[in-house]
Structures are given as C-alpha cells and as structure tokens.
LORO-768656 format. One line per 10 residues: for each residue x, z, y of C-alpha. Coordinates in steps of 0.02 Angstrom, whole numbers, plus 50000, padded with zeros to 5 digits. Each point is the difference from the previous one (the first is absolute). Layout:
% residues N
X:Z:Y | ...
//
This chain:
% residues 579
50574:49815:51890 | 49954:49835:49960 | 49836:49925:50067 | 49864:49911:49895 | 49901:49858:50056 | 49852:50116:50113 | 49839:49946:49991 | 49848:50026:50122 | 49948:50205:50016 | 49840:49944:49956
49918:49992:49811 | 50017:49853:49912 | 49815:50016:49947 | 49858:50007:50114 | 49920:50164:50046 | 50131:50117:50018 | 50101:50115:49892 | 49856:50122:49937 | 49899:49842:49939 | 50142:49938:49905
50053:50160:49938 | 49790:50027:49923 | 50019:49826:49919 | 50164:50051:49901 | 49948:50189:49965 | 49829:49909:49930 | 50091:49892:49895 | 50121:50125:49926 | 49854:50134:49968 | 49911:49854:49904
50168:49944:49900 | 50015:50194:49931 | 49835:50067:49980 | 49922:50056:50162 | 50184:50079:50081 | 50101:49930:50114 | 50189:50049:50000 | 50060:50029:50167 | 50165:49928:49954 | 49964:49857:49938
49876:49958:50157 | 50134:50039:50106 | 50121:49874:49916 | 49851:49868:50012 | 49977:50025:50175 | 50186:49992:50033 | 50029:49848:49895 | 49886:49903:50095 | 50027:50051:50182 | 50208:50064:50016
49965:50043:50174 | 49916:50152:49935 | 50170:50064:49935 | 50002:50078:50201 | 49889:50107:49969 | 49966:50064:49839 | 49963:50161:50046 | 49865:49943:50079 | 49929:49881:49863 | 50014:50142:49856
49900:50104:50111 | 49869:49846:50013 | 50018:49982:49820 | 49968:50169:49946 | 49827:50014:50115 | 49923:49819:49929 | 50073:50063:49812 | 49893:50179:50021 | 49840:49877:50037 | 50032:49862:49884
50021:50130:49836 | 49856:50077:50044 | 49889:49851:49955 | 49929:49933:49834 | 50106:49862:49919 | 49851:49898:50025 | 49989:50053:50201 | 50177:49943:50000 | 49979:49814:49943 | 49834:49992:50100
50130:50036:50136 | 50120:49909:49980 | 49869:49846:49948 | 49950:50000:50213 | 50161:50031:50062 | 50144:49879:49882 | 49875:49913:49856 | 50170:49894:49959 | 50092:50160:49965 | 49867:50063:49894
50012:49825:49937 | 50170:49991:49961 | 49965:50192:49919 | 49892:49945:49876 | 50106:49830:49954 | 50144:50110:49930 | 50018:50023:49827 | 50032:50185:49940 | 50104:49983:49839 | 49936:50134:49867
50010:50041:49821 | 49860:49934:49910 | 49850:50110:49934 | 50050:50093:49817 | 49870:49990:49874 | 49865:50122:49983 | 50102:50104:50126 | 49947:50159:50080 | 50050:50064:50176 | 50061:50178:49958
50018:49987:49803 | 50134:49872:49997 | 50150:50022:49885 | 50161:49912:49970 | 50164:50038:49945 | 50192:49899:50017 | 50118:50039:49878 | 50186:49980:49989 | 50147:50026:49901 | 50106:50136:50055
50156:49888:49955 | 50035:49967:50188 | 49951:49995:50160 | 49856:49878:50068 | 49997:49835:50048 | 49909:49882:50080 | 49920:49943:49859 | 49926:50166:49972 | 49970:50021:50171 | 49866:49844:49997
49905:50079:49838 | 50001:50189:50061 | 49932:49941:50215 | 49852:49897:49891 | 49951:50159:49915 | 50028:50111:50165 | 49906:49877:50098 | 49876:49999:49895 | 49980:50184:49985 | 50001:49984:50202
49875:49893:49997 | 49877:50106:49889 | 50052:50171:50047 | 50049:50022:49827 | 50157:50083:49894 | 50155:49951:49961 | 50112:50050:49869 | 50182:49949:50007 | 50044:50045:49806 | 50208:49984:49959
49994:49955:49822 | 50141:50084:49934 | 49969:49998:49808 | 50162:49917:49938 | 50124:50151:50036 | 50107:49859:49961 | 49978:49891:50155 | 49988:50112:50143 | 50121:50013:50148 | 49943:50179:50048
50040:49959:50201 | 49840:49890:49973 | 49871:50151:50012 | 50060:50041:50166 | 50011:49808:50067 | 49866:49929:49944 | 49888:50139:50084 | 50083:49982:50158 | 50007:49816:50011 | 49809:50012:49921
49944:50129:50164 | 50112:49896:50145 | 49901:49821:49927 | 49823:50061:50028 | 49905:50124:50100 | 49890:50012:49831 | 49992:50177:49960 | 50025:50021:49782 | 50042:50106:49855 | 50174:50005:49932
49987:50005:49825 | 50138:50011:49852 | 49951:49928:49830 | 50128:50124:49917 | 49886:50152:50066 | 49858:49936:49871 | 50082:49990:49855 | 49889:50140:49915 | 49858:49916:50060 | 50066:49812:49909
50011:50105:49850 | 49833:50080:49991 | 49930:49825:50015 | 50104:49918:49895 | 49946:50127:49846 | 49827:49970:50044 | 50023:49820:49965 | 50089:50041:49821 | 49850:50079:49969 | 49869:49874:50032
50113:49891:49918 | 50061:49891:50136 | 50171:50049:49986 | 50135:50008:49884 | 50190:50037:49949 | 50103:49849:49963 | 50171:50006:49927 | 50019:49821:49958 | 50156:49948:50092 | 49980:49873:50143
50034:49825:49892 | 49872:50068:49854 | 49870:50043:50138 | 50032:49838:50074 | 49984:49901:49820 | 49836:50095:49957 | 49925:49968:50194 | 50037:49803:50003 | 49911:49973:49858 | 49840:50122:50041
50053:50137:49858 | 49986:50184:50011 | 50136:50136:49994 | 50010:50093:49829 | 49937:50166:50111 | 49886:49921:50096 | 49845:50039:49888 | 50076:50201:49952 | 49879:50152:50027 | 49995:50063:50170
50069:50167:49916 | 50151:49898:49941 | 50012:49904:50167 | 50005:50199:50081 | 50161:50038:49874 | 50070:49854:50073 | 49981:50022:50178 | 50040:50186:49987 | 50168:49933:49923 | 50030:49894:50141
49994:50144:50116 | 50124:50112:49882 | 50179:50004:50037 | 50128:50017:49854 | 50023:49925:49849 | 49795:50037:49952 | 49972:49875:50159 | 49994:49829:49997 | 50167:49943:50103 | 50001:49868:50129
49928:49819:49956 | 49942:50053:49829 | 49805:50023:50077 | 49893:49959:50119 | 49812:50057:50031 | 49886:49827:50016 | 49827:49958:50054 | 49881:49928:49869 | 49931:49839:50070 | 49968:49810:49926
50133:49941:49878 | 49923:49815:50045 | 50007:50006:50182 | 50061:49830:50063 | 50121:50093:50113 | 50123:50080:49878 | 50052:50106:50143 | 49828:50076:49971 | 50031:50051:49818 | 50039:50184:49983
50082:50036:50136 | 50128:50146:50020 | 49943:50152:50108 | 50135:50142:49959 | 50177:49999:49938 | 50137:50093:49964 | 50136:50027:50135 | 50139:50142:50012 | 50056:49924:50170 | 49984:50184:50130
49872:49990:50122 | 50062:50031:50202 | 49846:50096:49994 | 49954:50054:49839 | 50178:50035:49921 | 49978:49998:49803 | 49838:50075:49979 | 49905:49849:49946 | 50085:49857:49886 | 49830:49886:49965
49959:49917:50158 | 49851:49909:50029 | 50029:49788:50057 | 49935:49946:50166 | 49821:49951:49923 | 49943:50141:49922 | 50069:50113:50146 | 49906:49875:50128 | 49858:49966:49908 | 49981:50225:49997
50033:50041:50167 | 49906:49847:50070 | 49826:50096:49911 | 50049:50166:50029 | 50038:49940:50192 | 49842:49921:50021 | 50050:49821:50039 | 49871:49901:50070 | 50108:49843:50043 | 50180:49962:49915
50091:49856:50106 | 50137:49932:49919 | 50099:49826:49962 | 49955:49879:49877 | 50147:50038:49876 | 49906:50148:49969 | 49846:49926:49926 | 50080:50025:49804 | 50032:50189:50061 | 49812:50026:50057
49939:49930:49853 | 50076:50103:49890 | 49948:50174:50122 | 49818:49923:49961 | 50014:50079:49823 | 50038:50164:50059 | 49841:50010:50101 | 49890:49914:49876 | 50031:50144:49868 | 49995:50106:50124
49840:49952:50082 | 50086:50017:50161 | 49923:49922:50168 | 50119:49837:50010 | 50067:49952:50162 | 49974:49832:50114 | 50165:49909:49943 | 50065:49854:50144 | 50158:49929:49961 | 50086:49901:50120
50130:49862:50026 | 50180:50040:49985 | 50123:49963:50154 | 50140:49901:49915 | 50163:49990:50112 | 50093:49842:49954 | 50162:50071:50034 | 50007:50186:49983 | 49954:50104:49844 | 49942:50161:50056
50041:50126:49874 | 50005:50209:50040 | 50118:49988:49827 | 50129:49898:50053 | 50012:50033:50184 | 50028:50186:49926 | 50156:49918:49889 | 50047:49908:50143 | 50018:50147:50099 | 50080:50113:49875
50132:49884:50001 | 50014:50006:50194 | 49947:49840:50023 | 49874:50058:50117 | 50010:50155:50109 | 49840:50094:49933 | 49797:49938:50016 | 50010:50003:50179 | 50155:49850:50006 | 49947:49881:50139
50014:49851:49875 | 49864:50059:49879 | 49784:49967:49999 | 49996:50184:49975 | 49876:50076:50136 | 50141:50148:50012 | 50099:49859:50074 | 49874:49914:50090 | 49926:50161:50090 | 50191:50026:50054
50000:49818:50075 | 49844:50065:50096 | 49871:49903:49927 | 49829:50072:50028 | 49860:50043:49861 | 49902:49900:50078 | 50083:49841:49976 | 49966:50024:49802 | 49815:50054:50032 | 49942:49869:50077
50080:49869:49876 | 49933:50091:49859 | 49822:49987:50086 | 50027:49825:50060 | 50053:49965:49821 | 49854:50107:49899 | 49989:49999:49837 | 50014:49831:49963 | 50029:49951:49815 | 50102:49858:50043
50196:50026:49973 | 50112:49966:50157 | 50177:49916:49987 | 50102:50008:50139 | 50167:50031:50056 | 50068:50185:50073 | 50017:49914:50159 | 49826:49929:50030 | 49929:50166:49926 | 50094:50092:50151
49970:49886:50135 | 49822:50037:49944 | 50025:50184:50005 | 50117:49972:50200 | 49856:49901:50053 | 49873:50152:49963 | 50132:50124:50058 | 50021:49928:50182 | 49825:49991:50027 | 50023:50183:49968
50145:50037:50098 | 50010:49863:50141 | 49855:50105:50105 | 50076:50160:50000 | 50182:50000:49960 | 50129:50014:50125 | 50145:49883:50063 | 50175:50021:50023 | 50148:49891:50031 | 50131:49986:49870
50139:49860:50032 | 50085:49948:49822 | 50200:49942:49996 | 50005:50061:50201 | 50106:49892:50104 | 50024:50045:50193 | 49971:49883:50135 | 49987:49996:50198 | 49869:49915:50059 | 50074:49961:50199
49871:50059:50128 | 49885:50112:49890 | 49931:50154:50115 | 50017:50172:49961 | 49836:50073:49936 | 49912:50133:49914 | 49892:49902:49885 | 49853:50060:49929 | 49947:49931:49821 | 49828:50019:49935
50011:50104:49840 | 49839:49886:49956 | 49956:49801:50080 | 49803:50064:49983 | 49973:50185:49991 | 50033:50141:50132 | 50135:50076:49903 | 50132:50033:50170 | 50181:49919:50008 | 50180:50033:49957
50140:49968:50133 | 50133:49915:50005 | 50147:49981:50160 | 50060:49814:50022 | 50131:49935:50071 | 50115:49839:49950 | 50059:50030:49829 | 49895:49994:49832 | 49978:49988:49838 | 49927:49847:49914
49987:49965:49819 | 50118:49877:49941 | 49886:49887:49936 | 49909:49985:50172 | 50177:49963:50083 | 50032:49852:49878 | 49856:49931:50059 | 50007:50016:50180 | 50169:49931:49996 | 49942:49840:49912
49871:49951:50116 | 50013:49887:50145 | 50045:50091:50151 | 49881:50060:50128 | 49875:50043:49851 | 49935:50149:50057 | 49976:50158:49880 | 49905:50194:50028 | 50076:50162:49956 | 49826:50054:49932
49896:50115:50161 | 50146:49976:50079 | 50051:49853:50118 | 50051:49825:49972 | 50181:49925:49982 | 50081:49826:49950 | 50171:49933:49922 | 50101:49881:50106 | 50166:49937:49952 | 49990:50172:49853
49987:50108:50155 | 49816:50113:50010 | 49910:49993:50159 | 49868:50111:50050 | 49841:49886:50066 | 49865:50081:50049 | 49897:50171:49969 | 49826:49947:49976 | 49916:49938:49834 | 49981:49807:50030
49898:49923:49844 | 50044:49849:50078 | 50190:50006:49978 | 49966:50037:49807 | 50136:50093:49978 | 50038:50057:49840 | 50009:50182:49974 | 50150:50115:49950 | 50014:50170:49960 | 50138:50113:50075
50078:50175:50031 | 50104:50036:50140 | 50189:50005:49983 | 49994:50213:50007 | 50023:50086:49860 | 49959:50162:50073 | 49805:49920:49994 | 50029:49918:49811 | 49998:50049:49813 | 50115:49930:49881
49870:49955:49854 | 49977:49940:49836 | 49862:49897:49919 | 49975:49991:49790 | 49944:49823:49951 | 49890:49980:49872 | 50147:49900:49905 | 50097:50184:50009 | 50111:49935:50128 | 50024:50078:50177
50001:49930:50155 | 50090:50119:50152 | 49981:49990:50196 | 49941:50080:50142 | 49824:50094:50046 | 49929:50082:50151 | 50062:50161:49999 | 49810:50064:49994 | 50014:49968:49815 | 50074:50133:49939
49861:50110:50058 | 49869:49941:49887 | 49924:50070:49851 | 50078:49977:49825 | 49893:49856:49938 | 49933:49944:50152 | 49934:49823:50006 | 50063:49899:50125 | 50006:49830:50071 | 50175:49915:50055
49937:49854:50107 | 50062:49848:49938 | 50059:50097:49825 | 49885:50060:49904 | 49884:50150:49956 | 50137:50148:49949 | 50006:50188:49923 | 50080:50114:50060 | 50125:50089:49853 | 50114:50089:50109
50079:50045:50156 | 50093:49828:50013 | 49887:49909:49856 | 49873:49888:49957 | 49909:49908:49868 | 49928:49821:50041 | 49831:49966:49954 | 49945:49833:50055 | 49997:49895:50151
//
C-alpha cells in the first residue's frame, strides 16, 4: 500500500486528544440544538489530525464518553463551555449564517395549513418540485399540514399513470408527511355548493356560445339568463346534469359565477365554474358529465380543507381573485394568499403535456429518461432531496421572477447536492476508454484504497503488479509532456514517461514533486467489472470498474474519483449525476 506524507503522533492542537475532541463535540451540540452526533465529531477530529486514522477504535471510544457528558448539559452550559475553552470557535459558530424560510403571516405553530396542487397530465418536474418543497418546508417549519391535492377535473387531460407518479415522486422529494387527495372524489360535494350559490343568486346557467359571451363581457353587458329566478337557474343546472336528448349536450352551457360586469380585469367578469364534458373519467368512468373548472374546485376544497396559507406563483393572482368570490358569498374564513416569482428557463419549456406527446411518440423512453427535468429522472441519476430543499429555502418565497438557463439552474442544484453527498458517499475507481500499459519497475502490491479520504469507512483491495489500466484521456496527456514529468497512480506510487516508456519512481507521496494524479485499475480482469455509465445527454460511456461494484445496492450513490457522483441502475450500470 501506498504511504501518505506521516505526520508527528502527536495532536496538532495543544492539550491532547480528549481536549480537542470536548471543543468539537461542544461545537456540534451547539450547531444542532444541545446533541452532538458522534459521527460527525469523529469526522472533525479526523479531519484535523489524520494520524488519528491509527486508532480509531480508540478515539470513538473517547468520543462516545465526552458525547455522554457534553449532551447532558444545557445548551447554554455548552457555549459557557466552549466560551473558556475555544471563544474563536464559538466565534466562528455564531458568524455563520443559517439560511431559513422567512416567517408566514399570522402563522401558528401547530395550525398551519397548505396545500400544492398539480395536474395529473404527467409526471413532476422540477418546476413543481420548487413550489411543492416551499409548501413542505413550510409545513416543516410550523408543524403544520399538508395537502398534496391532484386536480383531476378535466377527464379530458389526464394521463392516468400520473396518480401513481406524482405520489411517489411527491413522498421520495420530502420527508413532509401529507394527505393524498383526488379532486374527482368530491364531485358531490362541488355540486352541493354550487346549488347553494344558484340559490343565493351568485350563480347562473349560461348558454351563450363562447364569441356571444365574449361580445357581451368586453363591453360590461350581462347574459340574457343572468338575472332568471333561482327556480329557473335550478331547471337549468338540473339540465346540465341530465344525459339524453332532455340534457343540455356538450358546449351548449356552462354554470357561471355572478360577479362585476365592470371589473377592469375582464378576466374577472363572470367567470366559468362548471361545464359540460362527456370525456370518461380514469376514475370516475361516466358517472358525472358537468365538471367543475380548477377555481371553483380550488376555491371549495381550499375552505372545506382549512387553508391557512396558499403559496403559489404569480400567474395565479387572476385565478385567486376570482376564488375570492366564492368565499365572499360564502362567508368563508379566506386564506393568507403569497404569490411568488416564476423561474423562467431561457432555453427549455417545461411542459408535463408535451413531454407526455413526446414520449408517446418514443421520443423519450418514459418520465424517468435520463435527458428529462423530471425528478423520476433525476432521483434515477441519484440526486438527493436535499439538493432541491435547500434551494427552495435559500430561494424563499421571493416574488421576484428568475431567468436562467437549465444549466446554471443545475449547477445550482450539483453544488447543493455535493455538499450533501461529498461527506458520506463512497469512492471507487472507474477508468473510461481503458488502455493497458506497463509501467517498468512498478512492485507487486496489495493496495489498500480508502473507501472515504476523511471518514473511517475501511478499504477495498486491489493486487498490483506492472500492467494497468489508464483512461485514455490521461494517456494523451502523459505522452505529451516533457519527459521525466513525473505523474501518481492515485494511493498508489509514483511513475514517469521517458522516451513513451513508464517508469516507476518512487512509493511515497512527495507534494514536492507535484505530480499530477491518475486513476487506474490493474491489468486483471478477474478483479474488474466491465461497466456502463448513462450521460445526462442519453449517451453511454463503457469501461472498466473494480470488481467490488457489482456488489452494491441497486441505486446506490457512489463516487468515481476523478468521474463523477454515479447511480447505480444495474449489475453493470450507472447513471451520472454530476462531477
């Protein structure tokens, strides 16, 4: 095995290894509360003094004794503590900025409600993803409820795979417990409302045809029914609801809300809340044909529900203006209402619609294809939740609208992600386009690689002798340096390129000889997988793995040193995330 620089057996900081381990247990208990992790200590303690790695054993014991003292003190005992042993740490404690969402309006802890809603006509993206974490975090935040509502009240719009998705994708993107709801189970419930508002008078049957409506509405007239009898307005409705030739037929009538024919916003005039459809319902079948529209159905279940707080983007300020009506006549309790900036992508259109089309015509493999924003995709890349929490938060609910491109949105999303996965996630060597090479000299060995450079997480072996594998990439560029340049196969020893023949130089690490570092895998294939990675672009990109590979988990997250962070998909395959 290759040998790292050693340093002195001795602590880097003064006063020996229980003293340092008490500052960092201290300063983790304060970071979360008043309870240290002993993990996290350990990799503090580790990070800082590598000579440690010799005796771990020894130092989780340590840990584990201070830990049992330190948790057993008040959070204030703690920074008193820490004050007279490290002030700067304390210091350098208070000096960090914790990123979280900002207070909600008249908001109580326990009685906080909030709902996301999507169309079930696809799976979800990461534009959904940003709205529905805000409302989860939220609901985090306050120990409050969350509805996730499918609103799946145009039978004619519904891919019925979407139910089942957009749950899953819903439970794997937040640790926020919530209600599944269907709008199509309340259908009864839309009608029992909407025949309370014929009868106060709010409501009535229209069967001008759009371009009358639309005549009459521009210029701040009323429809010929608007002013009937509620008894009259019942006839109507009731023949809405009646099949056969006694029923009104598709498009010839639609129920609308009563509200001011001179509203500046002519989007406010009489606005439609039921038509007509004969479109089956995946759930319902045939048995209703008048279907509520999205306000009336949100505007219901948002009272009945309880709302306290409705999050949602700016585009949908028209929509809650016109759910006001409903609970003015009513009387209804009206929610807090924050609308917030749109994320614009300047060169993608996200659309559930026509990424469906796209994949009915086998453009794309299904929701989860590697080349779409869909978090089906992404959680298959091995992206973590976390990644999209913590930009949401970060974020908030800012009512300025965001333009930027897919790219930059990602990076954003990889940066969060490694922060994530970078502490915990383990490494591997995978050597793309394989060429073999003798390097003249090179000593058998068993060499042990650290799973992890900072945490105690044990090794993987490899045997050594002459011949590897290096990527092709790294052979161009050793062969266009000037020779003597000397070069490390990574934990492993050093070697250099004279006249295009590989030398082996030394063993030790030698910052000094800044070598530059190469990955490798021993010429054996006995100890190798052949593998595949999935690019993001859809393309594939084959070589050779340690063998250990094939052992992990289905969609384990893993790190190929000097690659990337990767998924794994199956025995031989895996799907890049990000470097």
């Amino acid at each position: 095995m290759a040998k790292e620089p050693r340093e002195s057996k001795e602590p880097k900081e003064a006063g020996g290894i229980k003293d340092i381990i008490l500052k960092h247990a201290l300063k983790n208990a304060i970071s979360y509360g008043g309870k240290a992790s002993a993990g996290a200590v350990l990799g503090h303690v580790l990070a800082g003094n590598p000579n440690l790695r010799q005796n771990v054993p020894e130092v989780k014991k340590e840990i584990d004794k201070i830990l049992a003292q330190v948790n057993s003190l008040s959070l204030a005992a703690q920074e008193a503590k820490l004050l007279s042993l490290a002030p700067e740490m304390l210091e350098e404690k208070r000096a960090e900025v914790r990123i979280s969402l900002p207070e909600l309006p008249n908001a109580e802890k326990g009685k906080v409600v909030m709902r996301f809603e999507p169309s079930p006509s696809g799976a979800l993206h990461i534009g959904h993803a940003f709205v529905f974490l805000l409302n989860a975090e939220y609901c985090k935040k306050y120990d409050g409820k969350l509805y996730l509502r499918v609103s799946d009240t145009n039978p004619s719009n519904i891919h019925e795979p979407a139910y089942k998705l957009i749950e899953q994708e819903a439970r794997w993107i937040t640790d926020c417990p919530f209600n599944f709801k269907l709008q199509s189970d309340n259908v009864e419930t839309y009608y029992k409302y909407a025949e309370e508002l014929i009868k106060k008078g709010k409501a009535y049957v229209c069967t001008c045809s759009s371009e009358q409506f639309k005549k009459l509405v521009d210029a701040g007239k009323a429809c010929p029914h608007r002013e009937l009898p509620a008894a009259q307005q019942m006839k109507e409705w009731k023949k809405m609801l009646t099949k056969g030739k006694e029923g009104y037929k598709e498009g010839q009538a639609v129920l609308r809300i009563k509200t001011d024919l001179k509203a500046k916003n002519p989007a406010l005039r009489e606005w439609p809340a039921f038509r007509i459809t004969e479109s089956e319902h995946p759930k319902q079948g045939t048995k209703y044909r008048v279907w509520p529209l999205m306000n009336f159905a949100v505007a219901i279940d948002d009272a009945l529900q309880g709302m306290t707080h409705v999050l949602r983007g700016k585009d949908h300020i028209v929509n809650t203006e016109r759910q006001l009506f409903i609970f003015d006549y009513m009387k209804w309790k009206k929610p807090h209402y924050i609308h917030i900036g749109r994320i614009n992508f300047s060169n993608l259109k996200l659309s559930a619609s026509a990424t469906r089309e796209a994949i009915e015509n086998k453009e794309y493999s299904g929701w989860d294809d590697i080349r779409l924003p869909f978090l089906a995709a992404l959680k298959r890349r091995g992206l973590q939740p976390g990644a999209f929490a913590n930009y949401a938060i970060a974020i908030g609910p800012s009512k300025v609208d965001k333009t930027l491109s897919i790219e930059e949105f990602m990076q954003i999303i990889y940066d969060n992600d490694r922060k994530i996965l970078d502490p915990e996630t383990d490494r591997y060597f995978f050597v793309q386009e394989p060429i073999k090479v003798s390097i003249e000299g090179a000593p058998k060995q068993d060499a042990k690689l650290p799973l992890h450079p900072e945490q105690d997480k044990g090794f993987r072996t490899l045997k050594t002798g002459k011949e590897f594998y290096l990527a092709q990439k790294d052979l161009d560029v050793i062969n266009k340096v000037k020779d003597g340049q000397v070069f490390r196969l990574m934990h492993l020893f050093n070697f250099k390129n004279e006249e295009g023949r590989l030398k082996f130089h030394s063993q030790e690490h030698d910052p000094g000889l800044r070598a530059k570092l190469i990955h490798w895998l021993p010429a054996d294939e006995k100890q190798l997988s052949r593998v595949v990675v999935k690019m993001p672009d859809g393309t594939e990109l084959g070589g050779w793995a340690e063998k250990s590979v094939e052992k992990l988990k289905q969609e384990s997250v893993i790190q190929f040193e000097r690659f990337g962070f990767c998924c794994k998909q199956g025995k031989n395959e895996f799907w890049f995330g990000h470097r």
